[in-house]
C-alpha positions, 0 to 999 in steps of 0.5 A: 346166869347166876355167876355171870351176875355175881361176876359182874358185881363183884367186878363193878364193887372192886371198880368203885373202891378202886377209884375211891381208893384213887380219888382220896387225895392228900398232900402235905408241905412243910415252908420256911417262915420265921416269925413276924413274916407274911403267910398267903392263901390263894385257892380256888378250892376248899375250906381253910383251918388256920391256926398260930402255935409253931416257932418257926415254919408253916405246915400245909395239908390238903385233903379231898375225895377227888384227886385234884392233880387233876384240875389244879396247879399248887405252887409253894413259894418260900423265904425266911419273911414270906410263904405263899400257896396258891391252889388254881384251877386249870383253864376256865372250865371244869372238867366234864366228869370227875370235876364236881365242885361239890367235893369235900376238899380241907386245907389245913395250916399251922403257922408261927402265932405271930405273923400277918396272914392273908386267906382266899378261897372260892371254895367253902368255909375259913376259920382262924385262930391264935394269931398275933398280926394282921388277918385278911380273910375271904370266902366266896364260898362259906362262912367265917370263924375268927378267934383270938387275934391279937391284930387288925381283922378284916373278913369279907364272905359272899357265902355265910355268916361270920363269927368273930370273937377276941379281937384286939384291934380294929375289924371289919366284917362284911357278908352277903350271905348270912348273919354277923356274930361279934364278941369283944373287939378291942378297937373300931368295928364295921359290920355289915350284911345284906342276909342276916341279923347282926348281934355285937358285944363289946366294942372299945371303938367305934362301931357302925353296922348295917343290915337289910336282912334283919336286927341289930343288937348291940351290948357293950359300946363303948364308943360312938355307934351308927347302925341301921336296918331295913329288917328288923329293930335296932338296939344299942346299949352303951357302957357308962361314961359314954357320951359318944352319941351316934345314929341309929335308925330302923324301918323295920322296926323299934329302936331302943337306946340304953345309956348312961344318965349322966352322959353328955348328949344331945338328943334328936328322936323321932318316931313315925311308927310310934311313939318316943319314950324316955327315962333318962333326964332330958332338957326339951328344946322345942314343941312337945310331942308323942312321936319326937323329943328333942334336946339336952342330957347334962348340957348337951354333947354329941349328937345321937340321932335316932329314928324309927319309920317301923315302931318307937323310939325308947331312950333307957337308962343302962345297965352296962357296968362302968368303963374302964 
């Protein structure tokens, strides 16, 4: 009885290492593709880790525990301005057994720095970095990392937050499913979640961002804002010289306004959770009142409209050094 036992672990031990053994997958694919061209990312599986460092060419590894020869196709397409990889799943279904979604699947890539990329996966999370050109990247599954672009962005995920520094262009950012981090955007920026807050550090355009999950937190504007949220307060701080104006409003909290005394607006404030308070030189137009403030900083300009239905407005002088 003994033995019988001991044979038949054994027997099961070696079953499972050698389906282990089988499941590991990796393929790797090397694709034409001079700089400045295009690189494109269809997947139906998996997380993605692109980077920009070679000449010429693309390099493509997938990784996984399964074996996904099983329930996907790859095709590799190629030219000297373009090269595509798409990643999809067989029919409809996935399979009874063996099919988990849940495997831990990577999808590595190097492309030349200097292209237009376009990434999509159902699968998990995406970062990229240490490109110059477009990046337009989404995940159903995961959350987003982007770094270094020297190009336009635009990222949406339904699976995670999305963190963003070094941008050299405009961006956009857009998740249902997390947080929102930025950090130095050269040109316009849009941020907007449902599932989190947004925190936001130096943007040299225009600025509009939303939440219904939390606060937003702006350092470093340096052109017109709007940003709203139903979760939290809402705190925007311009760089001196900005007299770009906006609209800010919260109904889940205070709102405060960082600005440069000698910028050129005119203020509309209005508080019904609080009172509206300010240190900045204002020339009242109007009734005086606790809970609004109305009027002209140096003449007048753009409008910046705030106002808060979760706590008080507060008008401050900023501590952002000069604009260059």
């Amino acid at each position: 009885m003994n033995r019988t036992r001991i044979v038949g672990t054994l027997s099961l031990s070696l079953c499972l290492f050698a389906t282990s053994a089988w499941a590991d997958f990796k393929r790797e694919r090397t694709l034409m593709l001079e700089p400045g061209g295009t690189f494109a990312l269809d997947s139906d599986i998996g997380s993605v880790v692109l980077t920009g460092g070679s000449a010429s060419g693309v390099t493509v590894v997938v990784t996984s525990d399964r074996d996904l020869d099983r329930d996907y196709d790859f095709t590799f397409d190629e030219s000297a301005r373009s090269a595509t990889v798409k990643i999809k799943r067989r029919g409809a279904i996935p399979r009874l057994f063996g099919g988990s979604e849940n495997s831990r699947t990577r999808i590595t890539i190097q492309v030349p720095t200097r292209a237009d990329v376009h990434l999509s996966t159902s699968g998990g999370s995406v970062s990229a970095a240490r490109l110059t050109g477009t990046l337009d990247v989404h995940s159903s599954g995961g959350g987003l990392d982007v770094e270094a672009i020297e190009g336009n962005v635009d990222g949406d995920t339904s699976g995670g937050g999305v963190r963003m520094r070094n941008v050299r262009g405009n961006a956009l950012a857009h998740t249902s499913g997390g947080s929102i981090s930025i950090t130095d955007v050269a040109g316009s920026l849009r941020a907007d979640t449902s599932g989190g807050g947004i925190t936001i550090n130096g943007v040299g355009g225009e600025l509009r961002a939303s939440t219904s999950g939390g606060g937003v937190d702006v350092r470093g504007a340096g052109g017109r804002v709007e940003a709203n949220s139903s979760g939290g307060g809402v705190t925007v701080q311009f760089v001196r010289g900005n007299s770009s104006g906006g609209a800010m409003s919260s109904s889940g909290g205070p709102v405060r306004v960082e600005i440069d005394p000698a910028a050129r607006v005119s203020i509309d404030a209005s508080a019904s959770g609080g009172n509206v308070e300010s240190d900045v030189p204002v020339t009242v137009q109007g009734k005086i009142a606790n809970d609004s403030l109305r009027g002209e900083m140096n003449g007048g300009g753009p409008s910046l409209r705030l106002r808060s239905s979760g706590g008080g407005v507060t008008i401050a002088r900023t501590s952002e050094a000069p604009k260059r």
